[in-house]
C-alpha positions as CSV (number, residue, x, y, z in Angstrom):
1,X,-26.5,-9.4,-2.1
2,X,-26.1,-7.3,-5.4
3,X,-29.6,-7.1,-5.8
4,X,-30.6,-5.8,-2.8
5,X,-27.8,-2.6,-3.4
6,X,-29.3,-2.5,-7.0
7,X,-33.3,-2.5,-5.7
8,X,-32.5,0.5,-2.6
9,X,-35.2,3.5,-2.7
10,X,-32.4,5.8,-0.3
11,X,-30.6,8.0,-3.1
12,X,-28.1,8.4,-1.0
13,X,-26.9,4.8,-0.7
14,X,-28.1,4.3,-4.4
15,X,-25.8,7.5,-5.3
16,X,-22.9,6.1,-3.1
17,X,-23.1,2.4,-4.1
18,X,-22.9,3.4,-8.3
19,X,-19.0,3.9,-7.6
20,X,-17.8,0.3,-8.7
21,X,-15.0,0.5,-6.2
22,X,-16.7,1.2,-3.4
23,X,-19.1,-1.5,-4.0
24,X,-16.3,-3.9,-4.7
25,X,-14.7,-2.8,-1.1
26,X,-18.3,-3.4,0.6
27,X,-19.0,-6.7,-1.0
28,X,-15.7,-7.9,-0.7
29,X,-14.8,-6.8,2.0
30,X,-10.8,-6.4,0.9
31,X,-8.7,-4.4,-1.1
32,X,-5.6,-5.8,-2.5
33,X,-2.6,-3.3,-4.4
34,X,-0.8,-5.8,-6.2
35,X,3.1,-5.8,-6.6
36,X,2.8,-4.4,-10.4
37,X,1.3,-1.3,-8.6
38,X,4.3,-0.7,-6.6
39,X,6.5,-1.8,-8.9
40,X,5.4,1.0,-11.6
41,X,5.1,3.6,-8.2
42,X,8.9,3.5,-7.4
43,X,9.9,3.2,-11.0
44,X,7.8,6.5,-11.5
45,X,10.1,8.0,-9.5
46,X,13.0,8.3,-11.7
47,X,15.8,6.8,-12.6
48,X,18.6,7.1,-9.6
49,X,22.8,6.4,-10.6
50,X,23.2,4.4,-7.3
51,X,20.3,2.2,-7.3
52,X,19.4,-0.1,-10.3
53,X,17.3,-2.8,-11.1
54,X,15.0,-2.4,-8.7
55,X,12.2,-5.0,-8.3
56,X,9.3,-5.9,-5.8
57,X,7.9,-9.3,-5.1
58,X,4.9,-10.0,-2.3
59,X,4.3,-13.8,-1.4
60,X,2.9,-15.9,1.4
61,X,3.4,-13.7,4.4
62,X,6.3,-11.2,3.0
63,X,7.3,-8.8,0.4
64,X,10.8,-8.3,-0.5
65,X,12.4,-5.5,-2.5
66,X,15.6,-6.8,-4.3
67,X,18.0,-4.7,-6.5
68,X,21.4,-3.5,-7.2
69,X,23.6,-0.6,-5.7
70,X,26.8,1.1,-6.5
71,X,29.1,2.8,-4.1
72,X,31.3,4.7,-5.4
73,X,34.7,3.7,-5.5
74,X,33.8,0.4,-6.1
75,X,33.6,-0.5,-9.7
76,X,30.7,-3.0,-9.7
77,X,27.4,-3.2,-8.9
78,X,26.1,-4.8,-5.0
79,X,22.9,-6.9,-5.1
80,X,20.8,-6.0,-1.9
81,X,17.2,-7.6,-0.9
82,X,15.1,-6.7,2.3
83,X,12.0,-8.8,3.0
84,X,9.3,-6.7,5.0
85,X,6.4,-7.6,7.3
86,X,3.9,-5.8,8.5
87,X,4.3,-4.0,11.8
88,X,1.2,-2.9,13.1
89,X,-1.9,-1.2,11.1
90,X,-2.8,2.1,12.5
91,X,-6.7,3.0,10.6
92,X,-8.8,5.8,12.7
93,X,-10.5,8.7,11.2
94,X,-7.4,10.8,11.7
95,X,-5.4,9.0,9.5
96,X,-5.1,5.3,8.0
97,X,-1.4,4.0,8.1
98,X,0.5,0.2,7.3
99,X,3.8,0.0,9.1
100,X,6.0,-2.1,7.3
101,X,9.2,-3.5,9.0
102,X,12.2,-4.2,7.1
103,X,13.4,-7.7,8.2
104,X,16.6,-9.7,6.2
105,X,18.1,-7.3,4.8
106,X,20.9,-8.6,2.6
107,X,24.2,-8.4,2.7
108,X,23.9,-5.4,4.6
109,X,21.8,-2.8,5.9
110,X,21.5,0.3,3.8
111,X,19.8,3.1,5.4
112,X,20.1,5.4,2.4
113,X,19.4,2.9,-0.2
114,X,16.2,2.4,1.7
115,X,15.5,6.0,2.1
116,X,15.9,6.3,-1.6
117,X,13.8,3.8,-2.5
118,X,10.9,4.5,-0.4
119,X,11.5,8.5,-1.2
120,X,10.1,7.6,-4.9
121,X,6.2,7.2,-3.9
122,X,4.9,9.7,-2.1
123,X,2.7,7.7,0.0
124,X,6.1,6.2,1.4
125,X,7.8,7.2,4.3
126,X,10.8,5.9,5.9
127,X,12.3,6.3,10.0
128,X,13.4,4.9,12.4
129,X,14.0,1.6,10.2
130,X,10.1,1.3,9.2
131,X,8.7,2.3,6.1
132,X,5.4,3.7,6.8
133,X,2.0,3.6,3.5
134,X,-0.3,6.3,3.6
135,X,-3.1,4.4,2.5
136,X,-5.0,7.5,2.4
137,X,-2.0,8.7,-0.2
138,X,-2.4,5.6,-2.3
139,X,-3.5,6.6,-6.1
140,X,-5.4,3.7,-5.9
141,X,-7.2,4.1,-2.5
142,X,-7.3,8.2,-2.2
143,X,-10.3,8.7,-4.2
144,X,-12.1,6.4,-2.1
145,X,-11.2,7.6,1.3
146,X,-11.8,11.3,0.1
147,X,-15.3,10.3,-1.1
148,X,-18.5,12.1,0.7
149,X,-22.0,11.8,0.4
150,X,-24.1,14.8,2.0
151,X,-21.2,15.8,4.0
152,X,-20.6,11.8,5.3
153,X,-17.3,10.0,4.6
154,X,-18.8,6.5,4.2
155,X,-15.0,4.8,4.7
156,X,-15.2,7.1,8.3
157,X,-17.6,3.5,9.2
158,X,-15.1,0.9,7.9
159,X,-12.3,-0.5,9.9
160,X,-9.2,-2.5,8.4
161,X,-9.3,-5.9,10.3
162,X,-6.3,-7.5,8.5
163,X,-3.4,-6.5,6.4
164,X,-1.7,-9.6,4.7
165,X,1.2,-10.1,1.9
166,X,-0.4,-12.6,0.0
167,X,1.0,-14.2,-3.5
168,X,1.5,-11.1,-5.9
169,X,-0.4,-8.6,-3.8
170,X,-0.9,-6.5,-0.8
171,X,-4.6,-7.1,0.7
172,X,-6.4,-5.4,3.1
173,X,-9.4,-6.9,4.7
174,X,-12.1,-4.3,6.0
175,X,-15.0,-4.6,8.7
176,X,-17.9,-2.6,8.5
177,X,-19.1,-0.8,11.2
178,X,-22.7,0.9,11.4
């Protein structure tokens, strides 16, 4: 399949199929941001007094966002862990959103631990008790959805068929449509 990309006469899809990451997401047909990715994104976004040893984990079917708090008066620090699941996948033109719900949370929910947490990336959003991903926000993914060929958004003719948690990453399967 390689070869037939490599041996096109159209500039344009010879131009647009040079960017290794856009041939990966054609071929493959997936993207996958791994836990290490989020894990260095909320760390990025400063150390907070409250929240500490914060740490993300994705596996079969779930992530889960573990860590410790501390309320003040209490002397000592409150392990917390949330697994989430994905809600619902929202990818049109006018914007490309994962809806993450946050399920088991332990021991108790924290509304402004969460908020904090999710405050540190700005592709993150939290309401309502969901945690919202601009994919289009994404370091990792922006470039690609911003890419245009002679005035054409080539990911404007892919659609996201799946969204999983799989062992160690986040992966997206895509479906072309032309």
């Amino acid at each position: 399949m390689l070869k037939i990309f490599n041996k096109l006469s159209n500039p344009i899809l010879k131009q647009f199929m040079q960017d290794q990451n856009l041939r990966d997401l054609f071929m493959k047909r997936e993207f996958r941001i791994t836990e290490e990715f989020f894990q260095r994104e909320l760390a990025a976004g400063g150390e907070d007094d409250d929240i500490r040893e914060l740490e993300v984990r994705f596996h079969e079917g779930y992530g889960e966002i573990t860590g410790k708090v501390r309320k003040k008066p209490l002397p000592f620090d409150i392990p917390f862990s949330a697994r989430l699941s994905v809600q619902r996948v929202e990818f049109t033109p006018e914007g490309k959103y994962l809806v993450l719900k946050a399920d088991q949370v332990k021991p108790f929910s924290l509304d402004w631990v969460t908020a904090r947490i999710v405050g540190r990336a700005p592709f993150l959003s939290w309401h309502e008790g969901s945690i919202t991903c601009d994919l289009t926000r994404v370091p990792k993914l922006a470039p690609l959805f911003k890419r245009e060929l002679k005035g054409i958004r080539p990911l404007d003719f892919v659609t996201l068929r799946e969204v999983a948690f799989e062992p160690g990453a986040l992966v997206g399967r895509v479906k072309i449509v032309i």
